[in-house]
C-alpha positions in Angstrom: 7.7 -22.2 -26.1 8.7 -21.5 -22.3 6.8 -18.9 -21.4 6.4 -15.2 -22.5 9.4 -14.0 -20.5 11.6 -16.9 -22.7 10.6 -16.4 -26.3 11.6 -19.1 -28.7 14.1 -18.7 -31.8 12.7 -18.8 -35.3 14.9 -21.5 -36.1 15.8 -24.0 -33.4 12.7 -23.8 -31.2 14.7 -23.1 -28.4 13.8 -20.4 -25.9 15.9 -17.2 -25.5 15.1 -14.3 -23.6 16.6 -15.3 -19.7 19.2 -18.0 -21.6 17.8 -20.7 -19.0 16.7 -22.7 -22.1 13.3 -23.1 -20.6 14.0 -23.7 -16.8 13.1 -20.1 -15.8 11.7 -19.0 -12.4 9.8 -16.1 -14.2 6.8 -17.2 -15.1 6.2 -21.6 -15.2 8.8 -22.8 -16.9 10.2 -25.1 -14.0 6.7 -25.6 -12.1 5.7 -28.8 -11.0 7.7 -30.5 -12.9 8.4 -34.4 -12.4 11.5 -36.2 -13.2 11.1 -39.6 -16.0 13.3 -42.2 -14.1 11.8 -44.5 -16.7 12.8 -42.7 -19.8 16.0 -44.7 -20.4 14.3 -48.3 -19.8 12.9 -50.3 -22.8 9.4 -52.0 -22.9 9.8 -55.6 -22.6 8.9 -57.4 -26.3 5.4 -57.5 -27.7 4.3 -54.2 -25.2 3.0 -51.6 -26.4 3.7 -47.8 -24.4 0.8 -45.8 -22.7 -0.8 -43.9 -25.1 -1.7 -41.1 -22.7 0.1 -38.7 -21.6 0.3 -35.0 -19.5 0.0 -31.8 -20.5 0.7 -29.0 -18.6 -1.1 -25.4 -19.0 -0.8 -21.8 -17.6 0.4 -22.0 -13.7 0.9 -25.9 -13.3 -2.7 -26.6 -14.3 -2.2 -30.5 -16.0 -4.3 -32.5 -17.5 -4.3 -36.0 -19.6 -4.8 -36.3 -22.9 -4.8 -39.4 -25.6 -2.4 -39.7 -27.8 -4.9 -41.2 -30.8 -2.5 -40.0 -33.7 0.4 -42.2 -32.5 2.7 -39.0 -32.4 6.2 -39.7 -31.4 5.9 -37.1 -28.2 8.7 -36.6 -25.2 8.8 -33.8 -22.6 8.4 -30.3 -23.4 7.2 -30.6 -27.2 4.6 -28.1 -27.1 1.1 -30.1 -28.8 -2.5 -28.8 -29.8 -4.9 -30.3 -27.7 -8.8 -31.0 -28.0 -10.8 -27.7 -25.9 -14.5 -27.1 -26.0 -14.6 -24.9 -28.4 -12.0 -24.9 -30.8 -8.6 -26.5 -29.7 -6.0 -25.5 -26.5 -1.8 -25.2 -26.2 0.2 -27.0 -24.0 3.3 -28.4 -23.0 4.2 -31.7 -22.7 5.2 -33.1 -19.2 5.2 -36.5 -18.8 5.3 -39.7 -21.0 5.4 -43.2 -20.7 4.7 -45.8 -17.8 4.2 -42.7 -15.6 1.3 -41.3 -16.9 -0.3 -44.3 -15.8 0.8 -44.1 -12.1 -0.3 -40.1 -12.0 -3.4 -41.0 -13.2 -3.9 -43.8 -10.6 -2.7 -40.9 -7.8 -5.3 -38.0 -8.9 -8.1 -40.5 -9.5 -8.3 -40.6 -13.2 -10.0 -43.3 -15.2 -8.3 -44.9 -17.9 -11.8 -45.1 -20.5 -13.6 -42.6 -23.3 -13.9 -40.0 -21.5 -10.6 -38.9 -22.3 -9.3 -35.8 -24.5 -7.0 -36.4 -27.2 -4.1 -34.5 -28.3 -4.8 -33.1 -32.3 -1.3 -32.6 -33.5 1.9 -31.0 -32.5 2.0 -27.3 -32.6 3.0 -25.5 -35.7 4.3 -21.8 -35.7 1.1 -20.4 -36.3 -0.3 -21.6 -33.6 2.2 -20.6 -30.8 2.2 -16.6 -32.4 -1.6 -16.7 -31.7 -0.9 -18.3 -28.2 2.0 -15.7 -27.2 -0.6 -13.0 -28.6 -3.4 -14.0 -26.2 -0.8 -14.7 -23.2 0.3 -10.5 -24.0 -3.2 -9.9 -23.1 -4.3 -11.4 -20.1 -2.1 -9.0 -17.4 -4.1 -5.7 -18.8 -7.1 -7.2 -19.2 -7.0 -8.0 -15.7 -6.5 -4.7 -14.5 -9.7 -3.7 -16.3 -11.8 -6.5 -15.2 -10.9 -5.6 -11.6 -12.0 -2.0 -12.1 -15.5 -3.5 -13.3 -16.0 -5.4 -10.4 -15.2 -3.1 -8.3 -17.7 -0.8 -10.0 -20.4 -2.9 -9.8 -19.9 -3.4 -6.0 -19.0 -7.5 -5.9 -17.5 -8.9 -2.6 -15.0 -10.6 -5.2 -11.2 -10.9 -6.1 -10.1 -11.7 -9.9 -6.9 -13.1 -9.4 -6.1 -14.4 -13.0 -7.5 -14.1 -16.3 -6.3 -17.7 -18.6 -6.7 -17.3 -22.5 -7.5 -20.5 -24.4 -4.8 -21.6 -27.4 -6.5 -20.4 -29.9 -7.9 -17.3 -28.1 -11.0 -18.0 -28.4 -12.4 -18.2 -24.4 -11.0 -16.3 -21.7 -11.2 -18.1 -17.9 -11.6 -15.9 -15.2 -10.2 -17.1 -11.9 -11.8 -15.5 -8.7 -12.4 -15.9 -5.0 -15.1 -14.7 -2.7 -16.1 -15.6 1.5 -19.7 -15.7 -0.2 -22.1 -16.3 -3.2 -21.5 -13.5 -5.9 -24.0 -13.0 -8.4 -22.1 -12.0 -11.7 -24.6 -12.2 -14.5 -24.2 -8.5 -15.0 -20.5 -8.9 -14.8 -20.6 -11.1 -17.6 -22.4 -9.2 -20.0 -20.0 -6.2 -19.3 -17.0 -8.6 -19.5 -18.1 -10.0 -23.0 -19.3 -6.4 -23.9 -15.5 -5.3 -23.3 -13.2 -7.7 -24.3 -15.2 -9.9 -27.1 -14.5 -12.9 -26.3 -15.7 -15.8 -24.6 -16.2 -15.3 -21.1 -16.3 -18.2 -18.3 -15.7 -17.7 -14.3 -14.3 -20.2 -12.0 -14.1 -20.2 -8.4 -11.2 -21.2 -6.5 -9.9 -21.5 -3.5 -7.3 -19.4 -2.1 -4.6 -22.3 -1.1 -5.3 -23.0 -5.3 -5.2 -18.9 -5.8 -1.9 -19.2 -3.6 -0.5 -21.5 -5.9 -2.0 -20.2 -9.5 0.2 -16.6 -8.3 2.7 -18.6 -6.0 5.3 -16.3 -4.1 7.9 -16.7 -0.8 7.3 -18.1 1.7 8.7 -17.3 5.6 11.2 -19.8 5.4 13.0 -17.4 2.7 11.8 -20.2 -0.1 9.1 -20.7 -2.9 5.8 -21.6 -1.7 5.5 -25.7 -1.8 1.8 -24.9 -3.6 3.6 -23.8 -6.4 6.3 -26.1 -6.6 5.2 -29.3 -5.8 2.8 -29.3 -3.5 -0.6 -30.7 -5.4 -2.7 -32.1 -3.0 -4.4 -29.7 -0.3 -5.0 -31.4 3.2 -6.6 -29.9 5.9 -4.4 -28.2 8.9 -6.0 -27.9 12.4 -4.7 -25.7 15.3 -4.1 -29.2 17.3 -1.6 -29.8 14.6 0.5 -26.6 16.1 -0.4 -27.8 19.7 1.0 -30.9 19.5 4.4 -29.1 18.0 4.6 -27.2 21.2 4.0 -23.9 19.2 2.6 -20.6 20.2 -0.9 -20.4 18.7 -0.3 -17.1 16.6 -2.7 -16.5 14.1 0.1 -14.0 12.1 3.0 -17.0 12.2 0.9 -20.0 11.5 -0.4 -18.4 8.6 0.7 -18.6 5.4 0.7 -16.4 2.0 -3.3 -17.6 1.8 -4.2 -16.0 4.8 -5.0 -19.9 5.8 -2.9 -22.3 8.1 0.6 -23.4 6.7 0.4 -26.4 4.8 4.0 -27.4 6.4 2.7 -27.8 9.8 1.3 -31.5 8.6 5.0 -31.9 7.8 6.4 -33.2 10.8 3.3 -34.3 12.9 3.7 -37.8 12.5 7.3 -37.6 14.2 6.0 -35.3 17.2 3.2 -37.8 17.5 5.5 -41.1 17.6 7.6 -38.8 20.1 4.6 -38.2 22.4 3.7 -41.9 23.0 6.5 -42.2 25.7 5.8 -39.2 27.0 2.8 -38.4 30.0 0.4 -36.1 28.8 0.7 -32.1 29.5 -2.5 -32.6 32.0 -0.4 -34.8 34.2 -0.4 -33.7 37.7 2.0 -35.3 40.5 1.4 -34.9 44.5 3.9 -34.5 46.7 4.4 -33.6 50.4 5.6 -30.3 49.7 2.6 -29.3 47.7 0.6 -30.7 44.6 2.4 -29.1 41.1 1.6 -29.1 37.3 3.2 -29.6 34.0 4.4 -26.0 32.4 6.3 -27.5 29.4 7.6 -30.5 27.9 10.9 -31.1 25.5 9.2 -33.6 23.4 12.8 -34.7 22.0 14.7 -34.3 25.0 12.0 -36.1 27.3 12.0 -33.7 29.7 9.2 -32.0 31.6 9.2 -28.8 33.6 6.3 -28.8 37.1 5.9 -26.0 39.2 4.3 -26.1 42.9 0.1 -25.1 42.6 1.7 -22.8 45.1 5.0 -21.2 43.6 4.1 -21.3 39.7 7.5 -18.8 39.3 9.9 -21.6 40.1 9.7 -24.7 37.6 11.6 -27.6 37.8 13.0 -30.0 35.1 12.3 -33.9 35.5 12.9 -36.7 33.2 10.0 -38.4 31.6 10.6 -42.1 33.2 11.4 -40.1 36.5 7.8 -38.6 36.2 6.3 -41.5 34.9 7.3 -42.9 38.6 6.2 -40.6 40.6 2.8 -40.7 38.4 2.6 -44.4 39.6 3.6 -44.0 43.4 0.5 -41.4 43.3 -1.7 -43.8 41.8 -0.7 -46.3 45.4 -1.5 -43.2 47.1 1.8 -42.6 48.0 3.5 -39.0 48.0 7.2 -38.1 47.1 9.1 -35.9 49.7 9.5 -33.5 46.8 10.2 -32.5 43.0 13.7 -31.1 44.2 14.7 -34.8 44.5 14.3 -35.5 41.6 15.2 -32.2 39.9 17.4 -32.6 36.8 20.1 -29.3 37.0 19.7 -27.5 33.7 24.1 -27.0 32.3 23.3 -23.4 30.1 25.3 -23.9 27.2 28.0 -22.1 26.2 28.5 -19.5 23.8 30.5 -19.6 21.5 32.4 -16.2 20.8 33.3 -15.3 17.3 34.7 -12.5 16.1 31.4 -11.5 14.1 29.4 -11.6 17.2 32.0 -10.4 19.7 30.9 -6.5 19.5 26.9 -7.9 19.8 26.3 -6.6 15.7 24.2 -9.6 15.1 22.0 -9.3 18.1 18.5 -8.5 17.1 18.0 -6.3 20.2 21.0 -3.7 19.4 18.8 -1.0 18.4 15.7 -1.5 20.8 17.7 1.1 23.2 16.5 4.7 22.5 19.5 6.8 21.7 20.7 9.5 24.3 19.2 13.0 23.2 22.4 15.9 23.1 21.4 18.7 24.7 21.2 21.6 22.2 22.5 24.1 24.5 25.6 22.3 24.7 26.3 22.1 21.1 25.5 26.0 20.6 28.3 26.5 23.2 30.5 24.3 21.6 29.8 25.6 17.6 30.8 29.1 19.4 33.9 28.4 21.3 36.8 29.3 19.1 39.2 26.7 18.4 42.1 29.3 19.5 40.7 30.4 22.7 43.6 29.8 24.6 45.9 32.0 22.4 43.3 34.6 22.4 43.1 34.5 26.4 47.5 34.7 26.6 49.3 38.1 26.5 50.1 39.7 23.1 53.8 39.2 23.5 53.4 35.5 24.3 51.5 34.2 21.5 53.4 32.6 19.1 53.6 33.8 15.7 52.1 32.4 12.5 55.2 31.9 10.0 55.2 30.1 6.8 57.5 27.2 6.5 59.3 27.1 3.2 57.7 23.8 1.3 60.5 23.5 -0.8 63.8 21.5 0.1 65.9 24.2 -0.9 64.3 26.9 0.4 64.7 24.8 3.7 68.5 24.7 3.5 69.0 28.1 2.6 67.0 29.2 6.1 69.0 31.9 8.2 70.4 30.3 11.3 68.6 31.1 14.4 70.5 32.8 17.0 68.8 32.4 20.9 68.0 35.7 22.8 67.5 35.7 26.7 65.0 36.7 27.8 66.6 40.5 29.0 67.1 41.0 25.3 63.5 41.1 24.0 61.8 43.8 24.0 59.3 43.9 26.4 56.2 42.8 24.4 58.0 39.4 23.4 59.5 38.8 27.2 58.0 34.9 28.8 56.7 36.1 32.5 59.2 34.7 35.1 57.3 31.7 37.0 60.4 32.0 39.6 60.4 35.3 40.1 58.8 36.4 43.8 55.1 37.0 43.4 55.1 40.5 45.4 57.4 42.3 42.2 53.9 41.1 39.7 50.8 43.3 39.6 48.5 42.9 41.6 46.3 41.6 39.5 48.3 38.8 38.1 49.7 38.0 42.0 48.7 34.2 42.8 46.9 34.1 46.1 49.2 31.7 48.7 47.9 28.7 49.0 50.1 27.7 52.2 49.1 30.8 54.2 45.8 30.4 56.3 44.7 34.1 55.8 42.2 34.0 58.8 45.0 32.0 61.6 48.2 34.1 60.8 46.4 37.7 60.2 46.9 39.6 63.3 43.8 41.6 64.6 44.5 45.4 64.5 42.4 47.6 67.0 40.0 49.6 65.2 40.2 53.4 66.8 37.0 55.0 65.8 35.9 58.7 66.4 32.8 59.5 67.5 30.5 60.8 65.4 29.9 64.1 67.3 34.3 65.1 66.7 33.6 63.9 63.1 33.6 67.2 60.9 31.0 67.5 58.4 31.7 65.3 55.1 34.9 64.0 56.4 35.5 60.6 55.0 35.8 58.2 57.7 38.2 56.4 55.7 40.7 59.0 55.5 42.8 58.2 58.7 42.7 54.6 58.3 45.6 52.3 56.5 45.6 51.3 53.4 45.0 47.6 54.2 41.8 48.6 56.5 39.5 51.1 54.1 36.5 49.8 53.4 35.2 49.8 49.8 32.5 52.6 48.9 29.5 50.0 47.5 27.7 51.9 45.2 25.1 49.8 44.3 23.9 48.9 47.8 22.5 52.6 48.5 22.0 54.9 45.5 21.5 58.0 48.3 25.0 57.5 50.0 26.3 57.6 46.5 24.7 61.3 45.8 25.7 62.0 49.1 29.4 61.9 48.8 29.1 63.8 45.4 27.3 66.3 47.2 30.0 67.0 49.7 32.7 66.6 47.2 34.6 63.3 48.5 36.6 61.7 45.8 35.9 58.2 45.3 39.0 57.0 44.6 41.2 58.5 47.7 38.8 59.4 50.3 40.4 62.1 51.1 38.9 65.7 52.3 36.5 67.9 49.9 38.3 69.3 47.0 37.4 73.1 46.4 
């Protein structure tokens, strides 16, 4: 029995289901397991094997048991073990020489006090475990709605049936002291069963649930990871990393165990180094340590002065100046000893050549059409410029034959000039003179300066004493030199021309 994702067969024993034959991700089929690198070695003569061995249970929980029965075990027979009360199911992890060297690493004694394993587990037995494994995810939705009914500062994070169903362990966490007696007697009430609470952690909640991690990977708590160390801030300070509560954090809400990872190599890095406090004088001006490349063995200072500019110096380079300050002597300045930074060079790839894996490429706000424009636009007819040409001129909508045939058997076209259309059909003559057009469609002269060439003709005006009444004073004037009757400017010279009968469109004298 895997787990209940990986149900066994009825005749093999071997799990089906996911067809991963027990090494699932699903559930703990594959957690914390250890590799035997001492399975295919013999005992030497007259030695008898370890007669303990490990058992694993739900979520990587392991324990040791003794194997008083002298059952021929090996790794991943499934074995009823002694419980308090009645009797517990696991899975066998690890055998042998081993055993001993586990216990040795989690502090276990070798004497009495040890469980012993009852027998191997018949089929009975694993249908009653499977039964009471169905049961734990809704009676954990249900225990949660308690709680939170009875007001308790508390998570239940998982619910662990014994075996042989019998007991039911209830794994929570909580900042302070929570006084459940009344949770228990609703609990028991509820489910009918046996009823114990554990506390825990939450680095052990972490890994009981387990999940990703932000390296894109499974959480080392619920792979491997067994032993929790504390993780101070200094440990990120000494990495040269930004104190961020949200990225040093892991899934627990607690500092990530991986930052103890690598802290023995920064701190054998640092011991050649001078310390981020160091501060060198100079004649231009006293300057501080900004940042150090603990790898590189660089350091960048900056003048007390000018904190904008830093400059780059090697860490033996600043480990003499250090000592010239302690003889009270001063360096001319840090741009002596300035190491020029070479910015490296990018390569450009064919993926990254149009920027689509810059992170950036959609921090720009887009640029906001204006809806105006695209009204005028949806209302523009597409033809506008056939609509705008003469009748005669726009060309005509004929259907072209699809057909090869009814290609060839086409009438031949014979050319007119341009005399022999009729006059609706007839092209406007570009080179014709622009004086024989009408006068609307004449093209002003773009050569001729209207205001140089125009001659100025005397303007003989009668006084208005020989005017007669209602005479148009336009009447004797040329064409050319009539000035245009604005209607709109004076609505009462308008009625007054109607009044003495002048005709708007000649000027001439009163009609009768």
């Amino acid at each position: 029995m895997a787990c209940t994702n990986c149900s066994t067969g009825s005749k093999d024993g071997q799990p089906r289901g996911c067809k991963n034959n027990g090494t699932c991700g699903t559930d703990s089929c594959n957690k914390l397991t250890v590799f035997d690198w001492l399975s295919n070695m013999s005992l030497p003569g007259g030695e008898a094997p370890f007669d303990c061995v490990e058992v694993r249970f739900k979520n990587g929980r392991k324990e040791f048991y003794r194997n008083t029965e002298k059952l021929t075990l090996s790794m991943g027979d499934i074995v009823a073990t002694e419980a308090s009360p009645g009797h517990d199911i696991g899975i066998v992890t690890l055998t042998g020489e081993l055993v001993k060297v586990q216990m040795k690493k989690k502090n276990v004694k070798d004497n009495a006090d040890i469980a012993k394993i009852y027998r191997k587990a018949s089929q009975k037995d694993i249908d009653i475990w499977s039964e009471a494994r169905d049961k734990e995810e809704p009676m954990k939705v249900v225990a949660r709605e308690i709680a939170i009914r009875l007001n308790l500062e508390m998570k239940i994070s998982d619910i662990e049936f014994q075996g042989d169903g019998s007991k039911a362990t209830f794994y929570y966490t909580a900042n302070d002291r929570v006084d459940f007696r009344q949770l228990i007697k609703d609990f028991a009430r509820e489910f009918s069963t046996r009823i114990e609470m554990k506390q825990v952690g939450f680095r052990q909640e972490a890994s009981r649930l387990g999940g990703i991690g932000s390296c894109g990977r499974e959480l080392c708590c619920s792979t491997w990871l067994t032993d929790f160390r504390s993780v101070n801030t200094s440990a990120a300070r000494y990495q040269q990393l930004s104190l961020n509560p949200q990225k040093l954090a892991g899934q627990c809400g607690k500092l990530k165990c991986c930052l103890n990872y690598e802290l023995d190599t920064y701190l054998d890095a640092l011991k050649g180094l001078p310390d981020m406090d160091t501060k060198v004088f100079t004649e231009k001006g006293d300057a501080v340590c900004q940042k150090v490349d603990i790898f590189k063995g660089l350091m960048w200072f900056a003048y007390t002065n000018n904190m904008a500019h830093w400059h780059v110096l090697k860490a033996d380079q600043v480990k003499e100046i250090v000592e010239l300050n302690k003889l009270k002597q001063r360096v001319s300045s840090l741009e002596d000893y300035a190491v020029e930074e070479v910015a490296p060079e990018v390569e450009k790839t064919f993926q990254n050549a149009m920027g689509q894996d810059s992170l950036t490429r959609f921090d720009a706000p887009k640029k906001r059409k204006r809806p105006g424009k695209d009204k005028k636009r949806e209302n523009t007819p597409v033809d506008k410029k056939q609509q705008d040409r003469p009748a005669g001129d726009r060309p005509s909508n004929k259907i072209v034959p699809a057909n090869k045939e009814a290609r060839d058997n086409r009438p031949e076209r014979t050319e007119r000039t341009n005399n022999d259309k009729p006059a609706g059909e007839r092209k406007p003559n570009e080179n014709r003179n622009n004086n024989n057009r009408p006068k609307g469609e004449r093209r002003p002269n773009e050569n001729r300066n209207n205001n140089a060439e125009r001659p100025e003709k005397p303007r003989t005006e009668r006084p208005q004493a020989e005017r007669p009444q209602g005479e148009n004073p336009n009447a004797e004037r040329p064409e050319g030199e009539r000035k245009p009757n604005n209607r709109n400017k004076n609505r009462n010279h308008k009625n007054r021309n109607k009044k003495n009968g002048n005709d708007k469109n000649t000027g001439g004298s009163p009609t009768e």
